[in-house]
KOLTORKE-567869 format. One record per residue: residue number from 0; x negated, y, z of N, C-alpha, C, O in turn; residue in one letter. Coordinates in steps of 0.2 Angstrom, whole numbers, plus 5000, padded with zeros to 4 digits. Atoms other than C-alpha are relative to their C-alpha. Layout:
N
    k   n.X   n.Y   n.Z  ca.X  ca.Y  ca.Z   c.X   c.Y   c.Z   o.X   o.Y   o.Z  r
  NUM     X     Y     Z     X     Y     Z     X     Y     Z     X     Y     Z  a
...
This chain:
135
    k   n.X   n.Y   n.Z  ca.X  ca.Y  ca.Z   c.X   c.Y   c.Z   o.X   o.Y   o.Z  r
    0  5005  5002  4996  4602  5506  5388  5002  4993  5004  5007  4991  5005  x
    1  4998  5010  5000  4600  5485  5392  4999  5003  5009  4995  5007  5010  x
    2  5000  4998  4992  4603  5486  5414  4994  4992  4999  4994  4988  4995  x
    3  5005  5004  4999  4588  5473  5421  5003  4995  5004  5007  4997  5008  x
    4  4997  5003  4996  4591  5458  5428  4997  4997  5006  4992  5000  5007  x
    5  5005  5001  4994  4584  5450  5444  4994  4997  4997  4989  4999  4999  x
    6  5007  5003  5002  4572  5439  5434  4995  5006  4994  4989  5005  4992  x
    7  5006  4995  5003  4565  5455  5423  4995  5004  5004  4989  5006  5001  x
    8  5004  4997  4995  4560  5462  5439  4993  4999  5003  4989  5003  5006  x
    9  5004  5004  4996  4548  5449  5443  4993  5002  4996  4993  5005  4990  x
   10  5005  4999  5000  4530  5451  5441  4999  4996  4991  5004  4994  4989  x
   11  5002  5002  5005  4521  5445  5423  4999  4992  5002  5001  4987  4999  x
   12  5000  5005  4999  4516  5431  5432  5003  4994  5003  5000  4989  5007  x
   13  4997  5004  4997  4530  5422  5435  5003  4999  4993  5009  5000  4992  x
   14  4997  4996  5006  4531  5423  5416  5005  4994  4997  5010  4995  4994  x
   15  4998  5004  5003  4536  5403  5415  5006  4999  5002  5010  4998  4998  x
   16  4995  5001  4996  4547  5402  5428  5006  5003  4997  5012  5001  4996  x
   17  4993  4997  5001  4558  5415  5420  5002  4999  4994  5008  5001  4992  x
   18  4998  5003  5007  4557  5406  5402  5004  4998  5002  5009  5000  5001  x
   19  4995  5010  4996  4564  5389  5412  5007  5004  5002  5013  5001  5001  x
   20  4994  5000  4997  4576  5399  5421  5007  5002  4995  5013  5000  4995  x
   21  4994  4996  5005  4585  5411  5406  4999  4993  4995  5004  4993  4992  x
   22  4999  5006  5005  4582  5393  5394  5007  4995  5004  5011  4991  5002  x
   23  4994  5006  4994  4594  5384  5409  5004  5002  5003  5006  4999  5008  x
   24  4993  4995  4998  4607  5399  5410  4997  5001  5007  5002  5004  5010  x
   25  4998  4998  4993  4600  5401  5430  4997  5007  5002  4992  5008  5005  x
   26  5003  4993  4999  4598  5420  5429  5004  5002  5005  5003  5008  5006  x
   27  4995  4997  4993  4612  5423  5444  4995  5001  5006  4991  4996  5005  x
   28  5005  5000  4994  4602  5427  5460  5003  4996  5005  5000  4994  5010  x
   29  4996  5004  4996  4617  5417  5470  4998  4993  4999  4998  4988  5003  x
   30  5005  5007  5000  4608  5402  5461  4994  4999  5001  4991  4993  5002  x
   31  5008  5001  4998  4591  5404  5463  5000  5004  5006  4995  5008  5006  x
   32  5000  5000  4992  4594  5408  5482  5000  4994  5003  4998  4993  5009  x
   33  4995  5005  4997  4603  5392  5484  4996  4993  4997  4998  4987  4998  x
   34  5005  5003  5004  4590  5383  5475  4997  4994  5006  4995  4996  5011  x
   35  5002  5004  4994  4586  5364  5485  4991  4999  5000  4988  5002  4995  x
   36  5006  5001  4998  4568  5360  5490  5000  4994  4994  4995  4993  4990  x
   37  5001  5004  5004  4573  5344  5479  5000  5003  4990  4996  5002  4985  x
   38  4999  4998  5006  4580  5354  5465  4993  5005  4995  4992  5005  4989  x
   39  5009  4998  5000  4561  5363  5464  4996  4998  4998  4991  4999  4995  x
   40  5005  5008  5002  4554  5349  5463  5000  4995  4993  4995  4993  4990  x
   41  4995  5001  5007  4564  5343  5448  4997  5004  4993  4994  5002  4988  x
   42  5005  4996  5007  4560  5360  5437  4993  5000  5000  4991  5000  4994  x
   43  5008  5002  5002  4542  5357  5441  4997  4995  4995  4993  4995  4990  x
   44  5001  5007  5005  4542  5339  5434  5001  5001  4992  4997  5000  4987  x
   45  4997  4997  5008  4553  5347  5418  4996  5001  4995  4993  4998  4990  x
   46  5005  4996  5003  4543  5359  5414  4994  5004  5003  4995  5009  5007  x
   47  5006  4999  4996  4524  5359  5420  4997  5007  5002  4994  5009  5007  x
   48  5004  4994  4998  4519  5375  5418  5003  5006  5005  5000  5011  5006  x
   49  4999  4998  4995  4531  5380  5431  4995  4998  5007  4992  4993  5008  x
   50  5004  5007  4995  4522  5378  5448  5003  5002  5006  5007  5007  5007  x
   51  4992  5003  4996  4531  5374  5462  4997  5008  5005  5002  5010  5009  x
   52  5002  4995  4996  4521  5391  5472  5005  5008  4997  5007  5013  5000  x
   53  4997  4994  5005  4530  5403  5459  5007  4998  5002  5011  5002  5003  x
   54  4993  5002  5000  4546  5393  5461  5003  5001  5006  5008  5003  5007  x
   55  4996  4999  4993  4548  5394  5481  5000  5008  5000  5005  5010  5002  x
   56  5001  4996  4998  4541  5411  5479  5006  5006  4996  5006  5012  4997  x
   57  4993  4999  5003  4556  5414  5467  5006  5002  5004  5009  5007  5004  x
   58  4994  5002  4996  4569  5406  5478  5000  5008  5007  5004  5012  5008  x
   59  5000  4994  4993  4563  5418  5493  5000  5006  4996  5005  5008  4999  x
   60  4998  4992  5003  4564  5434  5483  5007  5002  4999  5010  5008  5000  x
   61  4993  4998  4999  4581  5429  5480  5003  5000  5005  5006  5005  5007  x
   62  4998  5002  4992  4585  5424  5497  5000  5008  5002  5006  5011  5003  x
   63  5001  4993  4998  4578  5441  5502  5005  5007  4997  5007  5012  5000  x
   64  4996  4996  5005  4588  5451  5489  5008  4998  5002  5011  5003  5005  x
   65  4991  5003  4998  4607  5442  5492  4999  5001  5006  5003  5005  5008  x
   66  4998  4998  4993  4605  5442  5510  4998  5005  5005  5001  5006  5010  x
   67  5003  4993  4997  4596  5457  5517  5001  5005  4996  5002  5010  4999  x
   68  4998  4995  5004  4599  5468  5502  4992  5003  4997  4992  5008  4994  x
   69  5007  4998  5001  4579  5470  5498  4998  4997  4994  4999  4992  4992  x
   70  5001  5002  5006  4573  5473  5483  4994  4996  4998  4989  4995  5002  x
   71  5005  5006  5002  4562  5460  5474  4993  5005  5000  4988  5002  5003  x
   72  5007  4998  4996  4546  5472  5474  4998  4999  5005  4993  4996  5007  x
   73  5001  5001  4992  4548  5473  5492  5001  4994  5002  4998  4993  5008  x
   74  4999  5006  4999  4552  5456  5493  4994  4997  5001  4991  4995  5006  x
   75  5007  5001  5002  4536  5452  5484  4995  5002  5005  4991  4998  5006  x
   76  5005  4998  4998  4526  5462  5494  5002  4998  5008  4998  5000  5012  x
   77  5000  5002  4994  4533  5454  5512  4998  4994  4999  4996  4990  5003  x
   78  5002  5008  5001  4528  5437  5502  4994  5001  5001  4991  4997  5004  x
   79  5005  5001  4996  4511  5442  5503  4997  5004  5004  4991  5004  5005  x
   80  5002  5000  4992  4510  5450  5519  5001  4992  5005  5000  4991  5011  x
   81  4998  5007  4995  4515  5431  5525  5006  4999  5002  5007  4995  5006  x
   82  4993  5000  4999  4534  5435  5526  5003  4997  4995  5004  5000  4990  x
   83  4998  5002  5004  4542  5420  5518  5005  4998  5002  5006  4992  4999  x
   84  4994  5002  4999  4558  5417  5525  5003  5005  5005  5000  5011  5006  x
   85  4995  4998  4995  4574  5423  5537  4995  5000  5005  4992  5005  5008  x
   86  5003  5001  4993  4565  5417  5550  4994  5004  5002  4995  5008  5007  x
   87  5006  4997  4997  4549  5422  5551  5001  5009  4998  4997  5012  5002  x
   88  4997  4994  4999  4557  5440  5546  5001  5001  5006  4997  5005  5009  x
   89  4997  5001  4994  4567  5438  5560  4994  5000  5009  4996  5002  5015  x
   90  5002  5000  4996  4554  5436  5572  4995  5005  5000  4991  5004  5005  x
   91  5005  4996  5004  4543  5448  5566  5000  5009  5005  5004  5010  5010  x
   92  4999  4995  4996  4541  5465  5574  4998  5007  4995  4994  5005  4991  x
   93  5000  4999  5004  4542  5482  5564  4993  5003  4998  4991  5004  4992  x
   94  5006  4998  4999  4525  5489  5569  4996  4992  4996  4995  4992  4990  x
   95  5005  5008  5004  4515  5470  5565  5002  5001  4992  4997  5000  4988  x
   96  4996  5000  5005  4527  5472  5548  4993  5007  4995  4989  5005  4990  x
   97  5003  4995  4998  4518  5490  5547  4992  5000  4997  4989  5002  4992  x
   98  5010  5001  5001  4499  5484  5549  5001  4997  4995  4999  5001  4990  x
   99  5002  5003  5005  4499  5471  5537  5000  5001  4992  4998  4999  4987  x
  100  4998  4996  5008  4507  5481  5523  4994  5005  5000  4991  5006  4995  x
  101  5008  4996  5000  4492  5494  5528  4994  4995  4998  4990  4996  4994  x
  102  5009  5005  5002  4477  5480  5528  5002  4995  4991  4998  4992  4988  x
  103  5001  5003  5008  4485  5473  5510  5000  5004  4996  4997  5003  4991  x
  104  5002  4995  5004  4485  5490  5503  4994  5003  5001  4992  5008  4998  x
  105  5006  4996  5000  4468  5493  5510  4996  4996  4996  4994  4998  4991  x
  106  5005  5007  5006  4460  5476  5503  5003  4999  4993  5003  4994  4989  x
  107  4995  5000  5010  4469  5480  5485  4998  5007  5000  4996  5009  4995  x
  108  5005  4994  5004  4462  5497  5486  5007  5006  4997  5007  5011  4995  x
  109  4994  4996  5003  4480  5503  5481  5006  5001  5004  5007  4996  5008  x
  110  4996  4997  4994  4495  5512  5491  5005  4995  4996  5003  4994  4990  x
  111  4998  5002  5002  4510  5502  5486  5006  5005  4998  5005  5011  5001  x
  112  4997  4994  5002  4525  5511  5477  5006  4996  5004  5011  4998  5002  x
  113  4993  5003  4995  4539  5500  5489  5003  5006  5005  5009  5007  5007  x
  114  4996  4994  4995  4542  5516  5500  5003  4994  5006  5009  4992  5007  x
  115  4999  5006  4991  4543  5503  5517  4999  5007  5004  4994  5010  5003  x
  116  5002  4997  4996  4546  5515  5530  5002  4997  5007  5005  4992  5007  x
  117  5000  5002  4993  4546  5511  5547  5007  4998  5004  5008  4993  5007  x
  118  4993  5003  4999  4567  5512  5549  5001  4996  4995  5005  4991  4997  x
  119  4995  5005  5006  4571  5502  5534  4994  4991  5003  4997  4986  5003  x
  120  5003  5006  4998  4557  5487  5542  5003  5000  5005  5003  4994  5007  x
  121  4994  5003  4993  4569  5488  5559  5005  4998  4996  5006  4992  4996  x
  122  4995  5002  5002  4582  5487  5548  5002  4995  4997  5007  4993  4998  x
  123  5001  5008  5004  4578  5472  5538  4999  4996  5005  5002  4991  5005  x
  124  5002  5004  4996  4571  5464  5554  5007  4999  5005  5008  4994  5008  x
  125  4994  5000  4997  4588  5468  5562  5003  4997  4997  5007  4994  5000  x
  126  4994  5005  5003  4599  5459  5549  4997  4994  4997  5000  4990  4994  x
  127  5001  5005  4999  4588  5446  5547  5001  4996  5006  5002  4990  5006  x
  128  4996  5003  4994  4589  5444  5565  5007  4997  5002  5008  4992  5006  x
  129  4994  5001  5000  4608  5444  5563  5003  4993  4996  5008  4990  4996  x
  130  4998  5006  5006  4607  5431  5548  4998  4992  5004  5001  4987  5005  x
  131  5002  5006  4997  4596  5419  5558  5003  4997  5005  5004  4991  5006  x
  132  4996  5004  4996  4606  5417  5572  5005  4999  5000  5007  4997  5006  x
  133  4992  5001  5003  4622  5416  5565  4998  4990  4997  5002  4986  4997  x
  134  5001  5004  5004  4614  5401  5556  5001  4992  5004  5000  4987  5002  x
């Protein structure tokens, strides 16, 4: 049985992003956390058919994965709730966290299968709070 790696995880549509990354050896999620705003820039130029919304939206999944311990569905699913960094995690509260995963799973019509309960969003909000102001 082949184990999956962080970029298998990822949606279909992030199909190019994960060509470019396993064609450029960077399947480690310690490098695509650590990923510069110029170096994003750079693989876009490379190769077009990445696009620079997929590539941040990469970086943050890993970001969220190596430092909070949050798997990349869940990840995905605080990126469109509007939760795209430490920070605005961090400031976030678990109830607001709460609403807007109910009003995306109402306007998509579908329950999500991330199992988000109400302790594990303090708890994320608590060690991101811990990350941010260490920073």
């Amino acid at each position: 049985m082949e184990s999956k790696t962080f970029l298998d995880i990822l949606p279909n549509n992030f199909r190019h992003e994960k060509y470019f990354f396993v064609q450029n050896n960077l399947i480690d999620i310690e490098k695509l956390s650590n990923l510069s705003d110029q170096e994003i820039n750079e693989i876009q130029r490379k190769y077009s058919l990445c696009t620079l919304n997929n590539l941040k939206k990469i970086r943050a999944i890993a970001i969220f994965k190596k430092e909070i311990g949050i798997s990349p569905p869940q990840a995905y699913l605080l990126l469109h709730c509007g939760i795209s960094s430490i920070k605005s995690l961090s400031l976030s509260t678990p109830y607001e966290l709460e609403r807007k995963i109910g009003r995306l799973e109402r306007s998509l019509r579908v329950k999500t299968e991330t199992y988000t309960t109400f302790a594990l969003l303090k708890e994320w909000i608590k060690k991101a709070s811990q990350i941010y102001k260490s920073i």
